[in-house]
N, C-alpha and C positions, 0 to 999 in steps of 0.2 A: 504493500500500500504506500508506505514513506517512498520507496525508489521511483513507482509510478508520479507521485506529486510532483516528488524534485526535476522528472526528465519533462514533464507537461510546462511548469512552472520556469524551467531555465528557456522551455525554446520561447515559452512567450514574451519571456522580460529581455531574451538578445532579438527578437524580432521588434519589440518596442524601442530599445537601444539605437539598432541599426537605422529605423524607418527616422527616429528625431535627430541623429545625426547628418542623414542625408538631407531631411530639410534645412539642418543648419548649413551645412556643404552647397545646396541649391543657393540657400537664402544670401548667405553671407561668405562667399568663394573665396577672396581676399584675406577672410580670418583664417578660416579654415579648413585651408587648403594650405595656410603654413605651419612651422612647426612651434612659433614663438605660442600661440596660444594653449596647446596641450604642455609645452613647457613650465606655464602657469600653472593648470590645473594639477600637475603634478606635485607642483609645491605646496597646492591649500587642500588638496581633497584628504591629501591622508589624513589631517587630526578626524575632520567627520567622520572618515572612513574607520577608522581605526573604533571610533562609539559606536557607532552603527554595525561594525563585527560584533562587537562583544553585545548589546542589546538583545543582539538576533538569539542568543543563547535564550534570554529569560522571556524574549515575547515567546519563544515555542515553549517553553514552561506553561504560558498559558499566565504568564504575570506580566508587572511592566515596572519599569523604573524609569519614574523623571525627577531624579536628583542628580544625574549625571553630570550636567551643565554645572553646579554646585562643587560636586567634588573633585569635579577639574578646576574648579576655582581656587577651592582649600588648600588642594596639594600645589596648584601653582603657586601661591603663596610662599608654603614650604622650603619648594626650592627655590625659590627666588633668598627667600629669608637666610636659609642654611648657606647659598653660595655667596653671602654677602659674608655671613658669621665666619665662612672658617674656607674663602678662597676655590675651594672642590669642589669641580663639576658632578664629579663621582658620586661621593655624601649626599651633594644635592637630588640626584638623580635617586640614592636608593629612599632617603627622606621622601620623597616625592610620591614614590610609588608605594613605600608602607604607609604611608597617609591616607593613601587611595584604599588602598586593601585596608584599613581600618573599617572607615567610612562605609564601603563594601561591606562588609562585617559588622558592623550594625545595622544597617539596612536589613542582611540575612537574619540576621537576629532577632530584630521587631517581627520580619514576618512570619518566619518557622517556627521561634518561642513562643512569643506572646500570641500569634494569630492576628495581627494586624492585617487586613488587605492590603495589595503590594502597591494600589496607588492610593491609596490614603495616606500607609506608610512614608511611602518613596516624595509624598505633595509636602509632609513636614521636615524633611529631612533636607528637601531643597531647600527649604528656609532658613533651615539649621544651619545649614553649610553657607549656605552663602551670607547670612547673618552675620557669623561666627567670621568668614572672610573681611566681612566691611565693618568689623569689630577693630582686629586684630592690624589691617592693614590701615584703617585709620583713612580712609579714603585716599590714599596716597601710594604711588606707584611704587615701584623699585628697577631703578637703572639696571640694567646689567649687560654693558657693552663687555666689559671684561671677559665675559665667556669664549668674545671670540678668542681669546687667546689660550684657552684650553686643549690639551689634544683630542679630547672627545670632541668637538665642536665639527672641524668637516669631516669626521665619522658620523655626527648623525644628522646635519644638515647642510653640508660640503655639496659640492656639485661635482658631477663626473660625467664622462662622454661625453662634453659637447653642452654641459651644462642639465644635466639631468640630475635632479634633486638627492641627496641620499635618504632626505623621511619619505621619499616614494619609495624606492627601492625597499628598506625595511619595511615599508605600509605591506609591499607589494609580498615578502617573504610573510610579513604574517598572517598577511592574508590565505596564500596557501597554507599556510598551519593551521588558520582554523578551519577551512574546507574541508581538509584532512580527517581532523578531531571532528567535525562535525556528520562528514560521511563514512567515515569508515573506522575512526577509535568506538570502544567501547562506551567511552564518556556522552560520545554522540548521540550514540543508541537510548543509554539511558536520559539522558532528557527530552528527547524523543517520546520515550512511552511515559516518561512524566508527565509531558504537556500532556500525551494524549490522554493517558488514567491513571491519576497520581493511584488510586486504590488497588488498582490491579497491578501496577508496578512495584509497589509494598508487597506485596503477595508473595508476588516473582522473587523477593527477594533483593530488589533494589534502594538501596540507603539513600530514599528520596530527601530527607531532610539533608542530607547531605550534599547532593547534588544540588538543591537549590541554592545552598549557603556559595558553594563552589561559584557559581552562575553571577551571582552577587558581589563574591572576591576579585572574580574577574572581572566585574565591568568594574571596580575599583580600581583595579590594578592598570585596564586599558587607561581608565580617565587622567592616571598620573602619568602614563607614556603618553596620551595627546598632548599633557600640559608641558610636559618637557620637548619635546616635538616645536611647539607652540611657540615657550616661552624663548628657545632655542633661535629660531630664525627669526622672529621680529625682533630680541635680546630685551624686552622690559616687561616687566609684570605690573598690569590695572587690575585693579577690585574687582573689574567683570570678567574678566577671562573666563571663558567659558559660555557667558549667553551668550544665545543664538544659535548654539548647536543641537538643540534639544529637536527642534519639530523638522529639520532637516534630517536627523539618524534619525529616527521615527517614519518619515517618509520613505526615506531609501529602504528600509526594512519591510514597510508595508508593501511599497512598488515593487520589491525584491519577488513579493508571495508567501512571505511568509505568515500563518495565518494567527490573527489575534485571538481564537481560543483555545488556541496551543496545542502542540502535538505535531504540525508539519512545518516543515519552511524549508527555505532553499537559504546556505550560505552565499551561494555562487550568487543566487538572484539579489542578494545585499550589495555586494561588491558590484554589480550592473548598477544598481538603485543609487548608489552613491555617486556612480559617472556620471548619473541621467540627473538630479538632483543639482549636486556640485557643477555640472555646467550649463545647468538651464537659463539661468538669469546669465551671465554671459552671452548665450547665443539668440538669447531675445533684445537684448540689447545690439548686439551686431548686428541681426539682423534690421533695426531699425523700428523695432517696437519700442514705446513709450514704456521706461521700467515700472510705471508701476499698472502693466498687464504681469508682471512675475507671479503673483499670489494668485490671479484667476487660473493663469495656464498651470501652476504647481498643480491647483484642484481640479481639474480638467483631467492631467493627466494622472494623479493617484486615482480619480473617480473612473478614469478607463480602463484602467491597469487592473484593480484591485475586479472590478465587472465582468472584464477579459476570463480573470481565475476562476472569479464564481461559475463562471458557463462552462469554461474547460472545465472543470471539475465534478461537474454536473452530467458530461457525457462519456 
């Protein structure tokens, strides 16, 4: 049933792919039809990209989380804080990510201990965090040109070939990692038949509290690799870092196919939903649409996409 979903599901989100990029190729030939512009989107799609992997785990749980944008804020803080204290990109970097995996970890916690639902939960904890960020930060940024003089620095956002980003490249490798894990590890499977029936998955024998908490660490764990990602190539840290990514990894995920009461989805179709997403408002602009059609055409094209699934799925 899962392998049917995903091969139904990948051909219709690279045929929606294909069909919006040839209009942007018709529309606007001069952008795109050179390489300076996917050279951009190389450089900004992976932090999206990178939430919107890890999300895709807990929407097939059949849960959701919107604190993410939050605890990519908290942890960018973090590191920004820690590489100011004590010089290390390193330190910053692992601060960064146990902050996330905290944060992670409580989330999983409210919702498998106590039983909180996961967006009631997940709605306070946005606040939490990003309160606790515009506490701590005092509304006041943090420089940090100095990184570029780190050796980690054009390791994780250096250019190579020609100018090809390195947080693509990494986005691009963990992306196959989680396609992987999501198709073919075991970890896959079981949150798989979690979304599909946490009760009969318990049965089976699968330490479903456990797999969700997992689900939870990790999208912690991603939100502090976007913020280092992030914080890395623009080099400063603001209070909001992190909004504005929430309803965009949300859409790539939905547009992807993967379904909101959990039990199916398609990795692969995330990683299409993020191309398609992360280069929409660009090519509605080239093309010479007025930008603010961006948010009609986003819901246009989730409303077709997500319709598309329903019928395929129905025959």
């Amino acid at each position: 049933m899962f392998g049917l979903f995903r091969n139904r599901i990948d051909l219709s989100i690279t045929l929606i792919f294909i069909a919006l990029y040839a209009v942007f190729i018709i529309g606007a030939p001069d952008v795109y039809l050179r390489f300076d512009i996917y050279r951009s989107f190389m450089s900004t799609l992976p932090y999206m990209g990178l939430l919107a992997l890890a999300v895709t785990f807990i929407v097939t749980l059949g849960e959701i989380d919107l604190s993410f944008p939050s605890v990519m804020g908290v942890s960018a803080w973090t590191f920004g804080t820690v590489f100011v204290a004590t010089g290390s990109m390193g330190l910053a970097m692992v601060g960064c990510i146990a902050v996330g995996m905290a944060c992670g970890m409580l989330n999983g916690l409210i919702i498998t201990r106590i039983g909180v639902p996961s967006i009631v939960a997940t709605i306070g904890t946005m606040f939490l965090w990003r309160g606790m960020v515009n506490v701590l930060a005092q509304g006041k940024g943090i420089a940090l040109v100095e990184l570029t003089g780190s050796p980690l620095y054009p390791i994780l956002v250096g250019r190579i070939w020609g100018g090809i980003p390195m947080q693509f490249v990494w986005f691009t490798i963990i992306a196959v990692l989680m396609i992987l894990i999501y198709r073919r590890h075991v970890f896959g499977a079981h949150v798989l038949f979690v979304g599909d029936n946490e009760a009969s998955a318990r049965m089976m024998g699968i330490r479903t509290v456990r797999v969700r908490m997992t689900c939870y660490v990790l999208m912690g764990a991603m939100s502090g690799l976007a913020a280092i990602f992030l914080l890395s190539e623009v080099t400063y840290f603001w209070p909001s870092t992190g909004e504005g990514f929430l309803l965009p990894a949300l859409a790539a995920v939905f547009i992807g196919g993967t379904s909101v009461f959990g039990g199916r989805g398609s990795m692969y179709g995330t990683l299409i939903g993020v191309f398609i997403i992360g280069s929409l408002e660009a090519g509605i602009v080239a093309m010479g649409v007025q930008g603010f059609y961006t948010q009609l055409i986003y819901g246009l094209i989730i409303t077709l996409a997500v319709s598309i699934y329903a019928v395929a799925m129905r025959r």
